[in-house]
N, C-alpha and C positions, 0 to 999 in steps of 0.2 A: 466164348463170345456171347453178349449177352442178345437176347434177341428184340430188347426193347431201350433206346437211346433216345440222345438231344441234338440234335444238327443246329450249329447257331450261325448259318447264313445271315450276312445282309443285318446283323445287331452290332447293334455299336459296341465298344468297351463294354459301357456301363449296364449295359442289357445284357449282353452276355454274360458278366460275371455276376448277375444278377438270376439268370436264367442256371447258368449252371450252378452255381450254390444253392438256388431253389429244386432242382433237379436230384442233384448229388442227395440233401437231405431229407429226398422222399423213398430214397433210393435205387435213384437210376445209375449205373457205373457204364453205360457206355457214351463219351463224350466226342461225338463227331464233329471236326474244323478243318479248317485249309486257310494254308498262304495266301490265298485271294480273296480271302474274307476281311484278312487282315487282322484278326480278333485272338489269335491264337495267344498272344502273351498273357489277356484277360481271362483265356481259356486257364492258360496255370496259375494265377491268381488266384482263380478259385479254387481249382485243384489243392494247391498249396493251404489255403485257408482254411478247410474243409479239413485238415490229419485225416480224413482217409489215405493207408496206406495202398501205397501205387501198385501194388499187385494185385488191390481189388479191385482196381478199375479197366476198362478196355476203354484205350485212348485211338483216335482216328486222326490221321489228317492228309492234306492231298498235295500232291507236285504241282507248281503254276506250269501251264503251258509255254511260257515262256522259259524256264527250265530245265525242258527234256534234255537230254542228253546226258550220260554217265559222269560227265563231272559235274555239270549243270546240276544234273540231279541228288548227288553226292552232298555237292554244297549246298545246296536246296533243304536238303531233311535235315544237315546241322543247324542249318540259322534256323527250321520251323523248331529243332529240339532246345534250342538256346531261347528261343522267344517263348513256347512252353513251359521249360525250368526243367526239363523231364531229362533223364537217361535215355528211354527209348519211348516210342508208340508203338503200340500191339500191332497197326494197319497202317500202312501208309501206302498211298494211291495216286496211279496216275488219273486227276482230277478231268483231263482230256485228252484223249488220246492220239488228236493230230492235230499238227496246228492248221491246215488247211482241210479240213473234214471233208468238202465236198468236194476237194478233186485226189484223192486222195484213195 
């Protein structure tokens, strides 16, 4: 895992794919997103664009809290793998870990 990455919260498409193609070709391989960003398919756009082969990169992304649950969460990481373009992500993370945090 690399110990230095690109988190593209909060960018739109075109920033993202923008940020990670400029990232990827300075040499950064670890690309952190999530389903709540919404950006994830921008994310493999660039990926894809890039011929960086997928075994040099460490791809991140997260479970919506709306999601939790084993099949929730099942079908969850297919749609973010089909929206990425990807086989697998290296990391994939429960992005929150309850849906009611403070009484919880």
């Amino acid at each position: 895992m690399p110990a230095l990455g690109l988190g593209v919260a909060e960018l739109s498409d075109d920033e993202t794919e923008r940020a990670v193609s400029a990232a990827l070709e300075i040499g950064c391989r670890l690309i952190d997103t999530a389903a709540a960003y919404g950006n994830e398919a921008a994310v493999g756009r660039a990926i894809a664009a890039s011929g960086i082969p997928r075994a040099e990169l460490f791809v991140t992304t997260k479970l919506a809290t709306s999601d939790q649950g084993f099949k929730g969460a099942m079908d969850a990481c297919t749609a973010s793998l089909e929206r990425l373009g990807l086989d697998y992500v290296d990391l994939y993370l429960i992005h929150w870990p309850a849906r009611r945090w403070a009484t919880t």
